[in-house]
N, C-alpha and C positions, 0 to 999 in steps of 0.2 A: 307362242312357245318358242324357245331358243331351236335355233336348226344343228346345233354343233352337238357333235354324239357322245363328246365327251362329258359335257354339261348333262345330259338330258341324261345321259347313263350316271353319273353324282348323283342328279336327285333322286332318281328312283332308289339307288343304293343306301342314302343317307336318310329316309324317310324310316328305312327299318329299324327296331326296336336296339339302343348300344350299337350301331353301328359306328365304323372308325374306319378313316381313309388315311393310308400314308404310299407312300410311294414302296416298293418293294418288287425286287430283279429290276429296275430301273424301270418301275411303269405304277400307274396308280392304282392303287388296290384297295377293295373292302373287306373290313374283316369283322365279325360277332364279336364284341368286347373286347377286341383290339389285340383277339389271339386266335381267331379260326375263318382263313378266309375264305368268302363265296361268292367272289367276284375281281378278276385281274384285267382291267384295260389293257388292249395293244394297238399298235399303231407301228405298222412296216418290221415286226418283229423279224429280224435276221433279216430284213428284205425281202417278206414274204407278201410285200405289197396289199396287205389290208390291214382295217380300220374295224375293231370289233373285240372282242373279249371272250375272257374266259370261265367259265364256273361249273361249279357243283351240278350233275345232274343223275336222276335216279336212275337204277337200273334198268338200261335196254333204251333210256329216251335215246344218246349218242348216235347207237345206230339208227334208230328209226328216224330220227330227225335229218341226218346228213343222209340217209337214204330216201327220203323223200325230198329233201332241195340241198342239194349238197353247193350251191350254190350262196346261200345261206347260212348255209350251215357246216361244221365240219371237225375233224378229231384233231384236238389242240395238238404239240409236241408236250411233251415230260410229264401232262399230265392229264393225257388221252386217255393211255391204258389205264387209269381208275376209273372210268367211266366221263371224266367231266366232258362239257361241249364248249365248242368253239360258234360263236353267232360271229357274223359279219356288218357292221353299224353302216356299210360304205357300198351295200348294194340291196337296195328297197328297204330300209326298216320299217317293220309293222311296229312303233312302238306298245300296241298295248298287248301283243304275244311277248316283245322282252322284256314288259311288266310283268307280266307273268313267270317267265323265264327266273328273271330276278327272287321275283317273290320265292320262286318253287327253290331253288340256290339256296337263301336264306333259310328256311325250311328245313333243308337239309343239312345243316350244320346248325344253329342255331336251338337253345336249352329251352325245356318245352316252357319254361315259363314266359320264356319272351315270343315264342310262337302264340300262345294266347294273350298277352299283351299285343301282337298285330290282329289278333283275331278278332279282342275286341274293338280297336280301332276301325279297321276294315269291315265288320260286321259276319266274318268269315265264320 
């Protein structure tokens, strides 16, 4: 399996149902049929010296996530206070909790039709 975080974070994003990457604020981004995004690449954004992304997550993960390894984890800029999370790709990634992450993102934006179109794929 490829070690580069940007790759490994594409496939996981590109696997979901209409999914669509273009670059967007000048970083790579996914979006649900290529108009609601649920996942933004960064990489030393403003020089904040990490490698990691951003996305969609339900209420209360945010805090509970960055309060138990903030390390990992942590409150994006501009689009913190909606709740979404910031993962870190550049210190231990567990990739199959940011399978998950990903999945749960997609979830969250994404029309219940194509949530069961991954469901039935997945077996979810």
């Amino acid at each position: 399996m490829n070690d580069d975080p940007l790759t490994r974070l594409r496939e996981l994003c590109m696997a979901m149902p209409e999914a669509t990457e273009r670059i967007s604020h000048g970083a790579p981004t996914w979006f649900v049929r290529d108009k609601k995004v649920f996942v933004m690449f960064q990489d030393n954004h403003h020089g904040d010296n990490r490698t990691g992304f951003w996305c969609a997550a339900p209420p209360g993960a945010q805090e509970e996530l960055v309060g138990e390894d903030p390390e990992r984890f942590y409150r994006p800029p501009y689009v913190g206070h909606r709740g979404w999370l910031g993962v870190r790709l550049d210190v231990s990634p567990d990739w199959a909790e940011i399978a998950e992450i990903v999945d749960q993102s997609y979830r969250l934006v994404a029309a219940k039709r194509l949530i069961a179109e991954l469901d039935a794929r997945t077996g979810g």
